[in-house]
N, C-alpha and C positions, 0 to 999 in steps of 0.2 A: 308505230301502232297500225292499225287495220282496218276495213272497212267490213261490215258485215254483208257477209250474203243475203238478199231480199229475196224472200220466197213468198207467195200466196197459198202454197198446200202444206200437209202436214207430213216430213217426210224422216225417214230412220238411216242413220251412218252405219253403217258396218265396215267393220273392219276387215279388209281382205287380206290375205298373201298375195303375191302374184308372181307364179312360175314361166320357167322357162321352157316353151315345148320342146324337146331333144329329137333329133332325128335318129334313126338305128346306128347310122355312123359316127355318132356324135362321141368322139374320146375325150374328156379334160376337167375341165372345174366350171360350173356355169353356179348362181348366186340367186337365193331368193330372201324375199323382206318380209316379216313379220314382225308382229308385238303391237302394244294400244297406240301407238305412235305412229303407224302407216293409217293414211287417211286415204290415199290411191297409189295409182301405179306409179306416180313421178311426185306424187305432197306426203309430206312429214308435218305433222303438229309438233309442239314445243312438249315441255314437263311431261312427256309418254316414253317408255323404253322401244325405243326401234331395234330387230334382231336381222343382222344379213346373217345368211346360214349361209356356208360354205356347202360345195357337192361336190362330190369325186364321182366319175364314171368315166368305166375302165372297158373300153371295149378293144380294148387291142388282142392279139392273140395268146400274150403271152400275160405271166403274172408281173404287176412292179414293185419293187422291191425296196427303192428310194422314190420320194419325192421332194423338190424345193418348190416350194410357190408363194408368193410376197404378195399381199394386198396394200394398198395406200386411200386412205381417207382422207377428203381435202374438200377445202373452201377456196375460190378463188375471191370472194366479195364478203370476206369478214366471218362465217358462220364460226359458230363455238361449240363444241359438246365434253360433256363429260370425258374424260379418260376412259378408252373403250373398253371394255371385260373383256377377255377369252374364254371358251369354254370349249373345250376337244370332248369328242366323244367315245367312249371309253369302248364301244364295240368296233369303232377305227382302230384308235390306238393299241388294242389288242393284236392288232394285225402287225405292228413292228415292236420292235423291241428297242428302239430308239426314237424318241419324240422331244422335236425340242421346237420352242418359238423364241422368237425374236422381237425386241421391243426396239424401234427406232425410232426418237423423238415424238415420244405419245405424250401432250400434253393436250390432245383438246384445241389444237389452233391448227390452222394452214395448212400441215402433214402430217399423218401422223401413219407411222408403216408398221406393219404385222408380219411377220414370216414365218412359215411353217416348213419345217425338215421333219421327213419320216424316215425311217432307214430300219432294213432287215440283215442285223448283225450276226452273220454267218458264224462268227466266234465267240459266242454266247451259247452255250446249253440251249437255250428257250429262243431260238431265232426268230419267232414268229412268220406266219407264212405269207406278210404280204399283202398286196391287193390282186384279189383273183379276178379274171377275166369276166366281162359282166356286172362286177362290182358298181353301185350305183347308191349310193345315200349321204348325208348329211357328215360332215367330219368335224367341223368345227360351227362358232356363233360366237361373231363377237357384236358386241350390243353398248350402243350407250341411248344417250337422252342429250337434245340442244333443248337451250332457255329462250324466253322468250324476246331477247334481243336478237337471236338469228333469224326473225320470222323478215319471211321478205328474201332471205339471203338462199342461195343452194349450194348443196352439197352431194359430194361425188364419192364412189369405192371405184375403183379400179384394180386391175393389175400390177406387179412391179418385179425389180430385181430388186434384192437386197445381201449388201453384203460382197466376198468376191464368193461365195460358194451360193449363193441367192441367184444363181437363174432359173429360170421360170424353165424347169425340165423335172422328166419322169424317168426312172433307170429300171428297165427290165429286168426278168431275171436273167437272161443272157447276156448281161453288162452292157447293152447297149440303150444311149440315150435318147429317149424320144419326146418332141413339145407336144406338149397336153394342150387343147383350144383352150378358150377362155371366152364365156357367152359375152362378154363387152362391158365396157363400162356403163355404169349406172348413176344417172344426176337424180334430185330431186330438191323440191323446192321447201322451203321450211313455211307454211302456213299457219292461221291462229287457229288457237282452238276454240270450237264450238262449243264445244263441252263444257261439263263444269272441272276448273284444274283444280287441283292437288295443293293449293296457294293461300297464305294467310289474306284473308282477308280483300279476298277478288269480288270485284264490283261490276258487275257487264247492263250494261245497257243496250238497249233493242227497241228499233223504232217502227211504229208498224202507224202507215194512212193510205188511203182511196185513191187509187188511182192506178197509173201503169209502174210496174216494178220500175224501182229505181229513177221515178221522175215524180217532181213534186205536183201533187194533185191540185187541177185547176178548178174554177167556177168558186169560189169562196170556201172550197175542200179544207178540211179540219185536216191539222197532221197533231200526231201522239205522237210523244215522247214515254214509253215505258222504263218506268229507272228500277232495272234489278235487282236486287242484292243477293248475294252470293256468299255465305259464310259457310267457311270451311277449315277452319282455323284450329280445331278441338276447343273453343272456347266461347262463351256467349259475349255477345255482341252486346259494349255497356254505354255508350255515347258515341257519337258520331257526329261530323262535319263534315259537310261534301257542295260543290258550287259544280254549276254549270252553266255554260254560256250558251247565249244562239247568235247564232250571224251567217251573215250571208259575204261569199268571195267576191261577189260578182254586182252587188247591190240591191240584191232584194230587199224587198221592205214586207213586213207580217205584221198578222193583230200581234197587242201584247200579250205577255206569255199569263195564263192562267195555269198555276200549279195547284196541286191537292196531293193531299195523304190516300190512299187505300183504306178500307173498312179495315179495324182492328189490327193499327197498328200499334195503338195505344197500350193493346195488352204489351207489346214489346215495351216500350218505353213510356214507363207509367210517372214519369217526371216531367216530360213533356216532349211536344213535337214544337219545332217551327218552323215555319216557310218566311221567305226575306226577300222582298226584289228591289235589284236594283240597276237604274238609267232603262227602265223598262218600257219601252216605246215604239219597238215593231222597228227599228232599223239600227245599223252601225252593231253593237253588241248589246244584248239582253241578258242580264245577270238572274239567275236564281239559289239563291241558298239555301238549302236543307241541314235540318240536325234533328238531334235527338238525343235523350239520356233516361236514363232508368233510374229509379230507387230500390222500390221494395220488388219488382217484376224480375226474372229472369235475363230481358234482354230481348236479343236476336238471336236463337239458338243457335249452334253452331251444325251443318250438314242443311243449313234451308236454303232456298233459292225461289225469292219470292218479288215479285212488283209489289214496292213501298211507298213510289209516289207515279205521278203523272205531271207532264209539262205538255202544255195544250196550246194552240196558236190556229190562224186557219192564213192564209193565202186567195189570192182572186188571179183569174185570168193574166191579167198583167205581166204577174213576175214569169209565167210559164218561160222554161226555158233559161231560169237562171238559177241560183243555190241556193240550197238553206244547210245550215251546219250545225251540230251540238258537239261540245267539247267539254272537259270539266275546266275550272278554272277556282283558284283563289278569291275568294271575296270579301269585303271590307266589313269589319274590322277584324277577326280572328277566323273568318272562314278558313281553316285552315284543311287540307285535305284527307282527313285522321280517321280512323278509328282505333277507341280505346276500349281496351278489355279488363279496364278497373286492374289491379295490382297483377295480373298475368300480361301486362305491358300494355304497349298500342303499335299500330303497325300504318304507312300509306298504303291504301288497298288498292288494288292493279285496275287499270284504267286502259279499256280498248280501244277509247275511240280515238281522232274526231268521226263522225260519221256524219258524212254528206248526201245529200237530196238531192240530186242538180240530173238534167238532162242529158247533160256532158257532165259526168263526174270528174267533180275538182279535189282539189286538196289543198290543206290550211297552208299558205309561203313560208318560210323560213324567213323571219324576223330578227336581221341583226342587225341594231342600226346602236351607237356606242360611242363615249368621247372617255379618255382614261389621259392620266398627266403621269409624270415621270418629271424626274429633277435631275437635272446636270450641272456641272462647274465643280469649282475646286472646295463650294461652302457645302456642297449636296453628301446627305448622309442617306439613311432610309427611310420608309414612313412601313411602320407595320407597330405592333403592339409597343415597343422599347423605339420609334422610329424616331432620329433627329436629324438636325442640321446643324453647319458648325457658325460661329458668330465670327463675325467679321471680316468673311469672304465671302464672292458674290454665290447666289444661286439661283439658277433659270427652271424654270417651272415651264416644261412643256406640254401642252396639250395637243393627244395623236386624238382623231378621227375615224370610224370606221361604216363604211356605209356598204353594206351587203344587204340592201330591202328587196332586188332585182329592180329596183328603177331610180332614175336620178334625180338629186334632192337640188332643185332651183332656187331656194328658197331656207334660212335659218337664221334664230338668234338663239345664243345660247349665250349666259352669264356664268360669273364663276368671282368666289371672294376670297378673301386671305384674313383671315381674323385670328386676334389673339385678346385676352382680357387685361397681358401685360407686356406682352413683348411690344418693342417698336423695329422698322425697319426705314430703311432707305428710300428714298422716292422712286418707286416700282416703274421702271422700263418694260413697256408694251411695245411688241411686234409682232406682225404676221410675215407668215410668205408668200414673197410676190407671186408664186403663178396663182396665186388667188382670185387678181386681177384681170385672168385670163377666163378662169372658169365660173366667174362670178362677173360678168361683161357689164351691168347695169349697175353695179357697185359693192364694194366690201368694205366694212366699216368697223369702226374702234370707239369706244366711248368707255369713259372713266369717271367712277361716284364718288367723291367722297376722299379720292386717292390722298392720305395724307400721312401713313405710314404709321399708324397704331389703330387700333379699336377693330375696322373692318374699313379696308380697299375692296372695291367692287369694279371688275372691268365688264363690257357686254362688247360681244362680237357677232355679226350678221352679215348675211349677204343675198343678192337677188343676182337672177341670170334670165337673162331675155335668152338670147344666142350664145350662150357659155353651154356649157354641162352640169355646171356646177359637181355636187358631189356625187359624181357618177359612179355609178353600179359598181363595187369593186374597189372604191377609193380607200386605202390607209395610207396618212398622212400625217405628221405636224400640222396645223393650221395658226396656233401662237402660240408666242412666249413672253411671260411675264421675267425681269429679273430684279432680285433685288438682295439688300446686303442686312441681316440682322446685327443691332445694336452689341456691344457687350455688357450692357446694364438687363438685355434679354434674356440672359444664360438661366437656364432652369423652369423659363416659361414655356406653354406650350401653345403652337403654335395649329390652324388648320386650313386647309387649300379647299374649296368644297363647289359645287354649284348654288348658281344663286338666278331669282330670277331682276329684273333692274328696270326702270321707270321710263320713258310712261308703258313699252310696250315689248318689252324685255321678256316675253317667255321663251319655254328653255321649250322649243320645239322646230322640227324640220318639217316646210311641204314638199309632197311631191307630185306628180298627175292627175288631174283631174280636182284639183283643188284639197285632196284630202292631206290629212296631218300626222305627226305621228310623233311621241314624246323617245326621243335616244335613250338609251340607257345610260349614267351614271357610274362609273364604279369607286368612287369616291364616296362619303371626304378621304383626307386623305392628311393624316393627325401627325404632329409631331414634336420634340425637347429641342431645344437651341441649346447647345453644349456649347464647351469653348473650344478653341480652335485646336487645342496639340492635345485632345482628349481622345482621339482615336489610336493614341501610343500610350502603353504604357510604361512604368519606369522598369526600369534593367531588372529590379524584386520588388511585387507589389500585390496588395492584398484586395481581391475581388470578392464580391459579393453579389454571386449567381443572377442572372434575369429569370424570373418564373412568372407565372400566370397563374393566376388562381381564379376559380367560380364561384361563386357567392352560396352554391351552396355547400363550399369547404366553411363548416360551420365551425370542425374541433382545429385543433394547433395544426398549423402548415409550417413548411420548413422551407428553408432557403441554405444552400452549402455556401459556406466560407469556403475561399480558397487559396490558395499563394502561388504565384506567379517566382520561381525563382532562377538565379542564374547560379547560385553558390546551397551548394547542401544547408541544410539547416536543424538544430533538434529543439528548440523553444523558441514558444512567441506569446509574445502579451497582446489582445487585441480589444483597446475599449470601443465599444459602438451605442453609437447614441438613439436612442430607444425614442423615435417617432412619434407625433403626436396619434391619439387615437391606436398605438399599439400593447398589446399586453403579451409579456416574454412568459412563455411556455417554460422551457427549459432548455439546455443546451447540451448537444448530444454526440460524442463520435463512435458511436456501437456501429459496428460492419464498415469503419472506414478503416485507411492506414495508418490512423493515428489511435485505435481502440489500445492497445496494449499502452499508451503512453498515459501519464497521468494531466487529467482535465478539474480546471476549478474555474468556477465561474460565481459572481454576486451580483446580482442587479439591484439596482439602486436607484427608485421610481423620484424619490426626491430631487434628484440630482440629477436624472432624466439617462442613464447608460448601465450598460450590463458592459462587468469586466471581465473576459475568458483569457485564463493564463491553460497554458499547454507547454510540457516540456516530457523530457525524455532521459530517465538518467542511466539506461543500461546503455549508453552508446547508439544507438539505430539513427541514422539520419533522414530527413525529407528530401528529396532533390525533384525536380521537374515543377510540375501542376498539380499538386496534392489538395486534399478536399483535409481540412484542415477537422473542423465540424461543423455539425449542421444547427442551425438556428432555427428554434421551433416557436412560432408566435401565433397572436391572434387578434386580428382584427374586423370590424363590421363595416361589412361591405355599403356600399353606399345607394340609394335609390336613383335608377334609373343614369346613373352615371359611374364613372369608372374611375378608379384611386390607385394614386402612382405612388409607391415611398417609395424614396431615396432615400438608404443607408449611407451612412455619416459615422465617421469614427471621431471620436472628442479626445479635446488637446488638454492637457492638466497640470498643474506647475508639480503635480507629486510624481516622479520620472516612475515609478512604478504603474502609473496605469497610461502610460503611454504606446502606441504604437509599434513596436519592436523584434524582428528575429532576433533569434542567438543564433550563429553559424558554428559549424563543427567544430571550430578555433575556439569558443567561447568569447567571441566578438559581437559586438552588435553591429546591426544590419540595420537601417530605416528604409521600413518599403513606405513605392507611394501607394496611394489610392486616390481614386476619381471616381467622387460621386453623380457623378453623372452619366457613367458609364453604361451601369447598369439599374434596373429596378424592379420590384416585388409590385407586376399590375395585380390590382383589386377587382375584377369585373364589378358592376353594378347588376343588381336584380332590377328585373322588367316589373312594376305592378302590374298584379293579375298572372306574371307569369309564375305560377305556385308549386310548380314541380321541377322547376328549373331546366328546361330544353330549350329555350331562349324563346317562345311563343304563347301567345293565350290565345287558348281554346278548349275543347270539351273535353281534353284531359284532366286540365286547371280543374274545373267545377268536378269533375269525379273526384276529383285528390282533397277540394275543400270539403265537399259532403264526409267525403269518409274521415277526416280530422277533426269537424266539427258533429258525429253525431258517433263514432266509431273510433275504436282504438288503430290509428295508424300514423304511422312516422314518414306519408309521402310528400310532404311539404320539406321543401329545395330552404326556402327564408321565411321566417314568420313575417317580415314589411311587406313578402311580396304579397300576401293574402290580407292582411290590415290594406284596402286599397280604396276606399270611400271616402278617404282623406277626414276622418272623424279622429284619429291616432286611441280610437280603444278595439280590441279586437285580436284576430280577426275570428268574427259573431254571425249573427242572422244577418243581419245590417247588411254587411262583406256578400256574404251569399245572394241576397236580392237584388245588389247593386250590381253584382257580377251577371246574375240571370238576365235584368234588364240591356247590361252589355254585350254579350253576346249574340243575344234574340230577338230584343226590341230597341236597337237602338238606343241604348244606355248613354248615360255619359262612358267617356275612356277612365280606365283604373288609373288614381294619383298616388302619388307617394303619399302615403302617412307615418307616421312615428308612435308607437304604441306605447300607451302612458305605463310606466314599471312604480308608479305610487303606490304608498299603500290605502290611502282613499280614494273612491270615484267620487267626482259629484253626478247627479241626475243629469241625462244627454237636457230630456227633453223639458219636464215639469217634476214641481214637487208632489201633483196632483195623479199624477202617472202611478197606478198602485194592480197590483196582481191580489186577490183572493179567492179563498175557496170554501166550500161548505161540504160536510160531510154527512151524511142519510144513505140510510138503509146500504150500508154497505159500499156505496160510490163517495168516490170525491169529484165534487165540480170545480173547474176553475172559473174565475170570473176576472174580467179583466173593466178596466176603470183610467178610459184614457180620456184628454179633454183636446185630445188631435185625433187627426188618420193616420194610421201604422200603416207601413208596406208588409212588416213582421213581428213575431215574436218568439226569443228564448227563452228557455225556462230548464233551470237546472234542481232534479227533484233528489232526493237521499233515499234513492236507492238500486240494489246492486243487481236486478233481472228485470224482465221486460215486463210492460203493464198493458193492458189492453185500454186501448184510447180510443173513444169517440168524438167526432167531429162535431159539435157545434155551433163552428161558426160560419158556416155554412158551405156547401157543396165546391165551389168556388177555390178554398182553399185546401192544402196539400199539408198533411203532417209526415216531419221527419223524425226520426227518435233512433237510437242505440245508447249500450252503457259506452263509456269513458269514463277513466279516472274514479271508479266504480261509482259513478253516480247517473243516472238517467238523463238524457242530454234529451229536449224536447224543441222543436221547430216548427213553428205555424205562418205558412204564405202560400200566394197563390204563384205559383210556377211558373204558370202557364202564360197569364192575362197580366199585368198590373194593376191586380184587384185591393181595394184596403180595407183592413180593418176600420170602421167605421169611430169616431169618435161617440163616446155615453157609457153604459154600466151594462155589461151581460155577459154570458156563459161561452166559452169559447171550447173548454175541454172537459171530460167526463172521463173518469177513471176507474 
């Protein structure tokens, strides 16, 4: 990213060309730059089309007749552009009767070469005449655009050969060859743009305070933080989430951060604004989060470009001379970095900064600091979605280190545990390595909780270094190993390796200089099945059943492919499989496999718990290899906030017809094996609160549940994950308030609930809890008659168009409404505030 230019005057870009002056002797091809993409003589901005023009000038004395001349476009430090255009000009090209270019490796990276051949073909009728002596303009323009990851990086045109007929020469009319100059190569650098880009959903911030350009203003000087927005998307702007941080590189310390909204921004987002801070105290990092969302308003129009908030702070003499910094950042719980455009999607909107204040302008360090495990030995399988280990050989569990903070870590404890709810294991062997002892001179240490080989082993590892380095700058290593050997009473339990923190003083952190601390990164846990030992073979002919992954919001029939593993042709198989708890058989299908022409029967039979699929073939055709036999279409519900594994199972039966069996081309039987634990059908779980299924909650979520509860729309992923107030009726107003509260105000977090499918409710709250209404002159009143405080309320009315509603219950509160389900769907709460309906008897709506 970039830093902005700090100006004090009000000043205009323009965009120039910039030529090359020619002297009167000047014979050959010299290069000039246009398009919105030249910002000077040696910068390029990003998302702008830059045009290098080609120029021929021909002062020789005679006419030329051919030309070859190669250009090459290059990065040496990563830049990218589009794939370049060509474009020749047709009062050149008129001048030969032969034109041809050359494309050598143009992809947009590293080189990419252009070559141009003109030739006046004497043996053509229409030879054309050439370039006449004098001749001077424009012949060609080849033009692209880099993005905005090339900024920083620069890029060259230059000259080239290409080819063996590609040297850089001109051919007279008297057949002799002559080198044309070449005004030189041209670098330029790729810069940010100032402007407003061409970009979904670009967000620029611009920070303007007192003082000297580019240094933080002293004497108790206020500094502003101005937060842009930039929409340019073709689409109005319908919720938003955006954080950002303050801090300083160097240890400044500031007042707390004072944020505010701009005058009428409400008209944008008439659901509500909120400002959130958090660890907010003038030093270390200073968290602000911003959001917003609309109902019945338009938005944030799309083509505006407007300061929506303010981030405020002031400084004293003191810090003069050291940084202040504003970055965006993630914040707790669902700040998430979004904007959504309600059902024309949502997009992360483009972020320029950090931008730094400092004397000496600093920049943010690169933060890598990291501990990741890996398993070895002869028991180690995988760990990822399907990941296991085998039972009853050992397996070491390594844990690597990686310290790239730029300074060295004296100092760490980090834990780590092995849990399972069924598995048992071995009594776990803890080791480090010794140069540990070296770089950790004051001591390196091992401690173990609990280690008893079921439930959860807890190891914790530390060390201190007076005179060592400890984990210096640069360090990837092992540091331990755990090893141990799973039970075979384990097989099918699931096992996981994770961090952990451990007693009394066990946190999971490194220091480094100057006292300060810093939590490593995690890439774990790290999950896995204890299979049995000869399960990673399978038999000679054996019948699998596909690993798939599915997302919780595959709501209809998901499929999984049968398959057979064989070593001998085959043309029938009978294959009983035993139908899972919590699964319901779709149907069973082999349309567009290689067994569609053969005849398929299948019966499932929920009493008896298996579907039985016979497959055979009687014009002769056989199976041979890895054939996809068919496909298994089933349906089951996903689980809250956790993840479901089946394992397919085929059932044994004393009636030989629903057993397990190929027929081979012989008309023999075949028994394949199978091992269920091979593979399996993962279930993802839904997130409560995450309602559209992207695996987050945030101001998507709430646009997705408005438009379901007061609007016809189908953007809900799981109906559990919007039932999330843990009340299991819904998901209602309820759902909605408790969501606003979480996002905004500090909510409790979304629970799993279970949404009642009876066909009676009873009363959440009282029997006394009563809705009525009175009708005069025309209007209906509602009246409402509660003996508590409501945070809200629903109200479902019989009928099919929209009704003009007045507010009664006072200014405070927010009403939602649209049809569904053709009936009028109505919402009364206050948005903004956790305002409530007051317990006693009076008029809330007017119709």
């Amino acid at each position: 990213m970039f830093k902005k230019r700090q100006v004090l005057s009000i000043f205009l870009i323009v965009f120039v060309s910039f030529f090359i002056t020619l002297t009167a002797s000047f014979a050959g091809v010299y290069m000039t730059v246009t398009g919105p993409g030249v910002c000077s003589n040696n910068e390029i901005i990003p998302n702008q089309q830059v045009n290098f023009n080609i120029f021929y000038h021909n002062n020789f004395q005679n006419q030329i007749h051919g030309t070859a001349n190669g250009f090459v476009l290059y990065s040496q430090d990563g830049a990218t552009w589009t794939s370049p255009y060509v474009d020749t000009l047709p009062i050149y090209t008129s001048l030969f009767n032969t034109n041809i270019i050359h494309w050598l490796s143009v992809d947009g990276q590293y080189a990419d070469t252009i070559g141009f051949i003109n030739i006046v073909n004497q043996l053509d009728p229409d030879p054309g005449e050439g370039m006449f002596p004098g001749y001077d303009t424009i012949v060609a323009i080849i033009s692209t655009t880099f993005d905005n990851s090339s900024v920083g990086t620069t890029f060259c045109v230059d000259s080239t050969s290409f080819l063996s007929e590609g040297d850089w020469n001109w051919s007279n009319s008297m057949g002799t060859l002559v080198i044309p100059s070449w005004s030189g190569q041209r670098c330029f650098t790729i810069v940010p743009d100032t402007t407003i880009p061409d970009t979904m959903g670009y967000t620029e911030v611009s920070i303007t305070a007192e003082g000297a350009i580019g240094a933080v203003p002293t004497n108790s000087g206020e500094i502003t933080f101005n937060i842009h927005y930039t929409n340019v998307s073709g689409f109005d702007l319908q919720g938003f989430t955006n954080g950002f941080k303050v801090y300083s590189t160097d240890g400044a310390v500031w007042s707390p951060l004072v944020a505010d909204t701009v005058p009428g921004i409400g008209n944008y987002f008439d659901y509500g604004v909120f400002i959130n801070e958090f660890s907010n105290d003038g030093f270390g990092e200073d968290t602000i989060g911003l959001g917003g969302v609309k109902m019945y308003s338009d938005g944030f129009p799309t083509q505006n470009n407007e300061i929506l908030f303010t981030i405020k702070t002031t400084v004293d003499s003191a810090q003069d001379g050291k940084t202040i910094c504003i970055d965006s950042v993630f914040y707790p719980p669902t700040g998430s970095w979004l904007w959504s455009f309600g059902p024309d999607g949502d997009t992360n909107p483009n972020w320029s900064g950090p931008y730094c204040y400092t004397i000496n302008t600093g920049t943010d360090p690169q933060v890598d600091a990291s501990i990741s495990m890996y398993m070895t030995g002869p028991g180690a399988g995988t760990f990822d979605t399907s990941g296991f280990v085998f039972a009853g050989l050992p397996v070491t569990f390594n844990v690597a280190t990686v310290n790239n903070l730029g300074a060295n870590i004296p100092g760490f404890t980090n834990g780590f545990v092995l849990q399972s709810d069924s598995a048992t294991w071995s009594q776990p062997v803890l080791e480090y390595n010794s140069f540990l002892d070296t770089l950790f001179d004051f001591g390196y240490f091992l401690n173990e909780f609990s280690v008893d080989g079921h439930l959860a082993d807890t190891f914790g590892v530390g060390g201190i270094a007076i005179y060592g380095t400890g984990f210096y700058n640069g360090f990837n290593a092992d540091i331990v190993s755990i090893t141990t050997t799973f039970s075979e009473q384990s097989i099918g339990s699931m096992v996981c390796f994770d961090s952990a923190f451990y007693p009394p003083t066990g946190y999971w952190l490194w220091s480094y200089s100057g006292g300060n601390a810093i939590t490593p990164n995690w890439n774990g846990p790290y999950c896995f099945m204890v299979m049995p030992s000869d399960s990673g073979q399978l038999a000679h002919d054996s019948l699998i059943i596909e690993s798939n992954t599915f997302s919780p919001c595959d709501n209809d029939c998901i499929s999984v492919a049968v398959k057979a593993k064989l070593t001998q042709p085959i043309k029938g198989a009978t294959v009983p499989i035993q139908i899972p708890y919590g699964v319901e058989i779709c149907s069973v299908s082999n349309t567009g496999l290689i067994t569609e022409d053969w005849n398929l029967e299948y019966n499932i039979n929920y009493q008896e718990g298996y579907v039985l699929v016979g497959l055979f073939n009687l014009v002769g055709d056989i199976l041979e290899g890895e054939p996809t036999l068919f496909n298994l279409e089933f349906k089951t519900t996903p689980l809250c906030d956790s993840t479901n594994w089946i394992y397919w199972d085929t059932t044994l039966s004393n009636d030989q017809s629903r057993r397990l069996l190929f027929s081979s081309a012989q008309n023999l039987p075949v028994h394949p094996g199978f091992n269920k634990y091979r593979d399996a059908s993962t279930i993802l779980g839904y997130l409560p609160g995450d309602i559209n299924g992207d695996g987050e909650r945030n101001i998507t979520d709430l646009t997705c549940l408005i438009d379901y509860l007061f609007n016809e729309s189908n953007c809900i992923c799981n109906l559990g994950a919007a039932n999330m107030n843990g009340d299991c009726y819904g998901p209602d107003i309820s759902d909605l308030t408790f969501f606003v509260d979480y996002l905004f105000l500090n909510g409790s977090t979304p629970m799993c609930s279970y949404t009642w499918t009876g066909n009676s409710l009873a009363p959440k709250l009282s029997s006394d809890l009563s809705i009525g209404y009175l009708c005069e002159s025309g209007k209906t009143t509602i009246y409402l008659n509660s003996p508590v405080d409501l945070r809200g309320v629903q109200l479902t009315l019989n009928s099919q168009t929209e009704i003009n509603l007045n507010n009664l219950a006072g200014e405070n509160f927010d009403i939602l409404h649209g049809i569904k389900n053709n009936s009028l769907q109505i919402g009364l709460t206050d948005l903004n505030n956790p305002s409530l309906l007051k317990s006693g008897s009076y008029p809330i709506l007017e119709l």
